[in-house]
C-alpha positions as a Markdown table, in Angstrom:
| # | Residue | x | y | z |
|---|---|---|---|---|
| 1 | Unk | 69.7 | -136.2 | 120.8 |
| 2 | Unk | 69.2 | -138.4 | 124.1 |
| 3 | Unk | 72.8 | -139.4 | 125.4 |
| 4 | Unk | 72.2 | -142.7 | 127.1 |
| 5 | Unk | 74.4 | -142.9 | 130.9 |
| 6 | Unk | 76.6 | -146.1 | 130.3 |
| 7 | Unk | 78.1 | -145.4 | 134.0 |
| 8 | Unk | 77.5 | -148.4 | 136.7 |
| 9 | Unk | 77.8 | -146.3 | 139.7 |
| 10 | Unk | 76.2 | -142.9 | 140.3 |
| 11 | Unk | 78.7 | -139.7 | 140.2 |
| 12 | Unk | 78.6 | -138.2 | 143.7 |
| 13 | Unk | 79.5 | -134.5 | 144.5 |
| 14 | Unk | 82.4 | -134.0 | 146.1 |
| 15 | Unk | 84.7 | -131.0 | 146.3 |
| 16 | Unk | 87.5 | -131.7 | 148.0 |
| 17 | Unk | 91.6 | -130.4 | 147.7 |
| 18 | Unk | 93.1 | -133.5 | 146.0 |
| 19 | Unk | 97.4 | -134.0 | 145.5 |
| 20 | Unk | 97.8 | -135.8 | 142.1 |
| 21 | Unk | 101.2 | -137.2 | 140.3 |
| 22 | Unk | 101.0 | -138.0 | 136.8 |
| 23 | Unk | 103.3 | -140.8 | 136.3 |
| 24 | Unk | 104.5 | -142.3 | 132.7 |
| 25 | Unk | 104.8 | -146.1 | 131.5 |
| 26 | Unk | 108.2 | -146.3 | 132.9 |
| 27 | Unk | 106.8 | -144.8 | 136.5 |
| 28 | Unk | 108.6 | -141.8 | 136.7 |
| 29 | Unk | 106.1 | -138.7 | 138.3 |
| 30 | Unk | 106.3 | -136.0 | 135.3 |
| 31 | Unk | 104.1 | -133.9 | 137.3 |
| 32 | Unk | 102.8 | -132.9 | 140.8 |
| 33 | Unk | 100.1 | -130.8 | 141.9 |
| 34 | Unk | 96.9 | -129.9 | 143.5 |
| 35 | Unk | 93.5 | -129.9 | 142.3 |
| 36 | Unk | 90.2 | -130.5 | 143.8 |
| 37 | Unk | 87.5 | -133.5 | 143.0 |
| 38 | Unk | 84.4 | -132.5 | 141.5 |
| 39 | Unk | 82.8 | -135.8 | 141.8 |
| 40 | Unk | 83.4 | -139.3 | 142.6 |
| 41 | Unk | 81.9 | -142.8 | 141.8 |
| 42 | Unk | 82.5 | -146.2 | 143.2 |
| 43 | Unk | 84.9 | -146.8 | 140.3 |
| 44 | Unk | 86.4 | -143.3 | 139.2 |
| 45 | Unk | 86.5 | -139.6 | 140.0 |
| 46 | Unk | 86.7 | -136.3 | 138.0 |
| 47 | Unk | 89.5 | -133.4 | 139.2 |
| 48 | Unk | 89.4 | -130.1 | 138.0 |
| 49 | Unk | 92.7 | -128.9 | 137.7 |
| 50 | Unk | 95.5 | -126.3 | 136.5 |
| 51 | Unk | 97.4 | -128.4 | 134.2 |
| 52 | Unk | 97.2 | -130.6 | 131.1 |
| 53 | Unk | 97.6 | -134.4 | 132.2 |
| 54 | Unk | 99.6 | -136.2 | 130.0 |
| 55 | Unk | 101.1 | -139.4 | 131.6 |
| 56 | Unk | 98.4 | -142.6 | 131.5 |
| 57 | Unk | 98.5 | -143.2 | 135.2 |
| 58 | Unk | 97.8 | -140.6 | 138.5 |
| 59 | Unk | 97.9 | -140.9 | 141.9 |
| 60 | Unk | 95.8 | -139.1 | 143.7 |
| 61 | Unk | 96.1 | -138.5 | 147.8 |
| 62 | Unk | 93.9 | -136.5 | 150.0 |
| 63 | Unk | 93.8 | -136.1 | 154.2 |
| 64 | Unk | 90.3 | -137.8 | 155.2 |
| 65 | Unk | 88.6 | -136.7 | 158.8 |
| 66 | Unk | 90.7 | -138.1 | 160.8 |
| 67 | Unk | 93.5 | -136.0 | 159.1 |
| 68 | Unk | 95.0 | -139.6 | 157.6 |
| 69 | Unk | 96.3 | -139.8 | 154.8 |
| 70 | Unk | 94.5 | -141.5 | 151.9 |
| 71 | Unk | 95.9 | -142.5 | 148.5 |
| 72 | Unk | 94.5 | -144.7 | 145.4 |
| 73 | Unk | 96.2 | -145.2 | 142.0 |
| 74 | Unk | 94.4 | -144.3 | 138.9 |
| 75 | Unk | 94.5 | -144.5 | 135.3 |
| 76 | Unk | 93.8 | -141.2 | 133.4 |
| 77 | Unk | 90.3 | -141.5 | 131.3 |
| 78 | Unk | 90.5 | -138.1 | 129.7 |
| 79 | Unk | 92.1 | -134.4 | 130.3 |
| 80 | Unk | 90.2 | -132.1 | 128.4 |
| 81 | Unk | 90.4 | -127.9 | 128.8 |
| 82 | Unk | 87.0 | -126.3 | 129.9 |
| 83 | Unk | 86.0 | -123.1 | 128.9 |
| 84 | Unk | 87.3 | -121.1 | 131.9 |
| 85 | Unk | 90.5 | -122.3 | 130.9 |
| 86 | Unk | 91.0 | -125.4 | 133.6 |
| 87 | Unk | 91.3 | -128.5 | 132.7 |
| 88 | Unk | 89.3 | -131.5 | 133.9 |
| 89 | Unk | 90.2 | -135.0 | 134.4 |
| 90 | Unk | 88.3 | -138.2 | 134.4 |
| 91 | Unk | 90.6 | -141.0 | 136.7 |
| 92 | Unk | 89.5 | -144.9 | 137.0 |
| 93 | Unk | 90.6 | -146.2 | 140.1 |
| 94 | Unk | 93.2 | -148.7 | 139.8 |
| 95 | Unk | 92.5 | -150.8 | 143.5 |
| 96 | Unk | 90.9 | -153.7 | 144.5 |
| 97 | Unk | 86.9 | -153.1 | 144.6 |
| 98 | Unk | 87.2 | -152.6 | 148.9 |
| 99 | Unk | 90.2 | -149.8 | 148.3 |
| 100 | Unk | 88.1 | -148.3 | 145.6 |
| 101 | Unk | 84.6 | -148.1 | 147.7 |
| 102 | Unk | 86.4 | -146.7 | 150.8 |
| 103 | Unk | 88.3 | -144.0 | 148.7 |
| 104 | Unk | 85.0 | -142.5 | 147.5 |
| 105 | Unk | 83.4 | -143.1 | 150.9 |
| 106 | Unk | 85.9 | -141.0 | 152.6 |
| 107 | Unk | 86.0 | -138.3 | 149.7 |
| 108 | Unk | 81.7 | -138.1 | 149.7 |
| 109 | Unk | 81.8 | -138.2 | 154.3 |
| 110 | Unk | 84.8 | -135.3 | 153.9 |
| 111 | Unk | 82.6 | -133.3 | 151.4 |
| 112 | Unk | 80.1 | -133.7 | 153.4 |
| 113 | Unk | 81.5 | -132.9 | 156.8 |
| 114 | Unk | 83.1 | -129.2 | 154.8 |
| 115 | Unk | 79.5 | -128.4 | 153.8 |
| 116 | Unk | 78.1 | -129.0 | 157.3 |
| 117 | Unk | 80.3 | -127.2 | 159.3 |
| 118 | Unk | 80.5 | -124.1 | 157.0 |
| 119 | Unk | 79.2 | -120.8 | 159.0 |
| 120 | Unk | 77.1 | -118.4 | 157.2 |
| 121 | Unk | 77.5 | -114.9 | 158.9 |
| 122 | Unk | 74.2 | -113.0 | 158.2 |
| 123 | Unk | 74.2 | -108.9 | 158.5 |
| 124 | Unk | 71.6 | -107.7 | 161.1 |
């Protein structure tokens, strides 16, 4: 069976720490912690985490190259356990289309950045 992609951006790896609140209809946080991204879209990201996600809204901040902080607002898709016994979360952003787009950006250059400036050491 073919499962047809109904997503309008492309999912982009990124695996970067990530803070998250979960925060209930009444905004109270029930829940902070850390987590990291596995991927991000213009619209949306996925976190694999150590905890069950129960609230309907998250807020997610990370530190970007310039060691600023960046934050966006979410609303939780999904939390779902995986088979190693994390959970992982699907988050639509809740921000204008600009604060959206430059969230990702930032997440996808900070991946990016990690990956390039990792040192291999290689035994003679």
């Amino acid at each position: 069976m073919n499962k047809t992609d109904r997503r309008k951006y492309e999912r982009v790896e990124a695996s970067n720490p990530i803070s998250y609140e979960s925060i209930n209809k009444d905004g109270e946080i029930v829940l902070s912690s850390m987590g990291r991204t596995l991927n991000v879209s213009r619209t949306g990201i996925m976190l694999e985490i150590t905890h069950l996600i129960k609230a309907e809204y998250v807020s997610l901040s990370t530190v970007d190259l310039e060691d600023n902080l960046i934050k966006i607002n979410g609303q939780l898709i999904y939390c779902r356990r995986t088979d190693s016994g994390l959970y992982q979360a699907g988050i639509r952003f809740i921000a204008t289309d600009v604060e959206q787009a430059e969230f990702a950006v930032q997440l996808i250059r900070l991946h990016y950045s990690r990956k390039d400036n990792m040192i291999v050491n290689v035994a003679a």
